[in-house]
N, C-alpha and C positions, 0 to 999 in steps of 0.2 A: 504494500500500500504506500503511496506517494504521501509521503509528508506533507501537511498543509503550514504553512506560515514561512517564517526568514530568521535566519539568525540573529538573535538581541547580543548583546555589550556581555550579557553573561559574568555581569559582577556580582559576588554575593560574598557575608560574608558572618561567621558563627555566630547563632542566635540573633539573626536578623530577624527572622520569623517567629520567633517563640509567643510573640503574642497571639497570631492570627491559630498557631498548632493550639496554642490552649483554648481558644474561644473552640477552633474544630471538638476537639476533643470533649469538652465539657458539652456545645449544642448541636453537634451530630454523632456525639457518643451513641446514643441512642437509635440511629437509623444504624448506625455499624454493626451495633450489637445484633440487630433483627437481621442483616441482610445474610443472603447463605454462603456468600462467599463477598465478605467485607473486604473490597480492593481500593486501595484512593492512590491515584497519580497524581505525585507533581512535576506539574508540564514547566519545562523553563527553568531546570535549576542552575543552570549556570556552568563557569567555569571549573567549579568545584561543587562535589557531590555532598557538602559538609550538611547544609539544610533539610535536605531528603533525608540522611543520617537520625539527623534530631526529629524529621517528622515522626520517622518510621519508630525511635525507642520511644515519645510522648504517646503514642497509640497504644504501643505496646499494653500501658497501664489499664487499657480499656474492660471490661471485664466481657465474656464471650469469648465466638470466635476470635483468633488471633486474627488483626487484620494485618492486608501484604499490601505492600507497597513498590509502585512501580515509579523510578524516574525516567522521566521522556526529554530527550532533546534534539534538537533539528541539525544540531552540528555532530556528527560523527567524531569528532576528531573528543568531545567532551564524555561522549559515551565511552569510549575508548578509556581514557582517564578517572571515570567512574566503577570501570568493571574491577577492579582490585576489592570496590569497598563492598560486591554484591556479596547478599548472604541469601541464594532461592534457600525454598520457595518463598522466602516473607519478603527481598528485597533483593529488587534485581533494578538492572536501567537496559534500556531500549532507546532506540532514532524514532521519533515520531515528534509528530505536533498538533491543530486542532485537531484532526481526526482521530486522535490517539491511538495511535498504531493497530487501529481496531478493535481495540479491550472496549468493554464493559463495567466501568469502576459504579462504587456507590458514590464517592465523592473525589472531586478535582480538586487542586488547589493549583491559580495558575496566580503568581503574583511577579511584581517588576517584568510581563509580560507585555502585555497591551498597551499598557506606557508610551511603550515603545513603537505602535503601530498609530497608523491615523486614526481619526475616528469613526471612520463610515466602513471599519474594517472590524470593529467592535460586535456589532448584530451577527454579522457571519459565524466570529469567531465561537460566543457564546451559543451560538444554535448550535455547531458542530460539536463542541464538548458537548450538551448535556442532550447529544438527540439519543443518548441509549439508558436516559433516564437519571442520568448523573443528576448529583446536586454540586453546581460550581461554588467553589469560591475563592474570587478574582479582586486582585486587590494589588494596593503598592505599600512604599514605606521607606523612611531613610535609610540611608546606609548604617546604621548604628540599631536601629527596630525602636528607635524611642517613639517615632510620628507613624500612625499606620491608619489605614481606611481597607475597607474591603466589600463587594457587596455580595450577594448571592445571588445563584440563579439556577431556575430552572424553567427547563423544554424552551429557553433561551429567551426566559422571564426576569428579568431581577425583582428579589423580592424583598430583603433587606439591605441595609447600609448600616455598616458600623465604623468607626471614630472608633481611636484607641490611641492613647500615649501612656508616656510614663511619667506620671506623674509629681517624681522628682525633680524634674528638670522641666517640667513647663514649664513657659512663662507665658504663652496667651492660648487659645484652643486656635484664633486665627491663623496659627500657624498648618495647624491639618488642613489648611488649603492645597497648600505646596505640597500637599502625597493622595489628594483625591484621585480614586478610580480613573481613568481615559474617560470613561461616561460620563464625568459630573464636571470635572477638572476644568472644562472651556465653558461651563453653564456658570461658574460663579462669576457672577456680573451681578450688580445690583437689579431688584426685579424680579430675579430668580429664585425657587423655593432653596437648593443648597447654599447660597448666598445667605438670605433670610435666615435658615437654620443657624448657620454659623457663627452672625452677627448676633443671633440672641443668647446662642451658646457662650461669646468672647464678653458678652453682654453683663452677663448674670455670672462670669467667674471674676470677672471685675470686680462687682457691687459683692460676692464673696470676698475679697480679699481680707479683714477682719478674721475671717475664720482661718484665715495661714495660722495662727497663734496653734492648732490644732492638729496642724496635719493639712498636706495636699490633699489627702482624700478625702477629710471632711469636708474641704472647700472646692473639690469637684462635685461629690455627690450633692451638696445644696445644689448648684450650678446647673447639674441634669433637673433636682427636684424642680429649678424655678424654671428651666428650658419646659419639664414637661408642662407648668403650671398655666407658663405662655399658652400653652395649646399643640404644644408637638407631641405627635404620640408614640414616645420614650415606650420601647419594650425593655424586658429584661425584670428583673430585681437590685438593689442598690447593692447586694452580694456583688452584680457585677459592674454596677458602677461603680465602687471603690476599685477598682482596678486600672480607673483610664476609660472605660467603654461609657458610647452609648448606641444604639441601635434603636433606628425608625424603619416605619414602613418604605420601601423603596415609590410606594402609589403617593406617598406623602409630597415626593420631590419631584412630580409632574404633573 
């Protein structure tokens, strides 16, 4: 099968992803556990195999079937440099790209991927990952994992958006502008619903400040509490707002 997409920059680097592997792990533990054969690719991991690594031991903890993990990439020459770390049957790497080398995963994770492509390249991409019923999720983040956004999708729907930093080191939430999805990334402009979100998100961590005396987390979690109070409808629990998250409806922001 012909690989779909193009070789990205392929930088990455340890624990860049640990936030988006624990939100997987913790809000599609559960689809893992039920499926009969829990497989999750990640598509795009770069020059080094080190991320795949960490997805595949964070899953591990899962309870159920063991789930396997397949890393995909479109350059050959990375696949190559990955095959030392396979361990089949739970963690192998393959050449592929949106088509995914024709597997059938429960969950994808494609992140600092689409970034990288235009945006009218987006709708493809996501229908081709999740046309065998995958749940995507597709997302970026800085170099270091402190700033990160991701959304999900299925049958090449997005259904939520999540925000996530680290806490210790924020200084505004405006900053999660500069690591929004490819899909949202060119909509913030004033006018727009992620713009609006995010201005009342940077809004209401401000008028928390006071609460620094306390802890970042206490003066995030006000910050969601007064984002949802606004009128966003903030899913989740404050279990995982204290962590940096917050997650809306993906319908919210069109």
């Amino acid at each position: 099968m012909r690989p779909l997409g193009a070789i990205t920059r392929g930088t990455t680097n340890p624990n860049r992803l640990r936030r988006v592997d624990n939100w997987i792990a913790v809000t599609l533990g559960a689809v893992l556990a039920r499926a009969e054969d829990p497989l999750v690719v990640d598509l795009g991991y770069g020059a080094s195999p080190v991320t795949t690594l960490e997805l595949r031991r964070r899953l591990l903890r899962l309870p159920g079937p063991r789930v396997r993990v397949v890393g995909l990439e479109i350059d050959p020459e990375r696949v190559a440099v990955a095959q030392p770390f396979a361990d089949p049957p739970g963690l192998s790497f393959q050449r592929g790209g949106f088509e995914l080398a024709g597997l059938a995963p429960t969950v994808v994770r494609a992140f600092n991927v689409l970034r990288q492509y235009d945006l009218d390249a987006v709708p493809g991409a996501w229908a081709a990952m999740t046309a065998t019923g995958a749940i995507l999720v597709e997302g970026t983040c800085d170099e270091l994992g402190r700033l990160a956004s991701w959304v999900t999708v299925s049958a090449g729907v997005p259904q939520t958006l999540t925000l996530a930093s680290r806490l210790s080191t924020l200084d505004t939430p405006a900053t999660l502008a500069e690591r929004l999805p490819k899909c949202l990334i060119h909509h913030n402009v004033p006018g727009r619903p992620i713009h609006a979100l995010l201005s009342t998100l940077d809004t209401a961590w401000r008028a928390a400040a006071p609460l620094s005396t306390f802890g970042p987390r206490q003066r995030w979690r006000h910050a969601v509490e007064a984002t949802r109070a606004a009128g966003w409808p903030v899913l989740d629990r404050p279990a995982r707002w204290r962590l940096g998250e917050l997650t809306v409806p993906y319908s919210c922001l069109v």
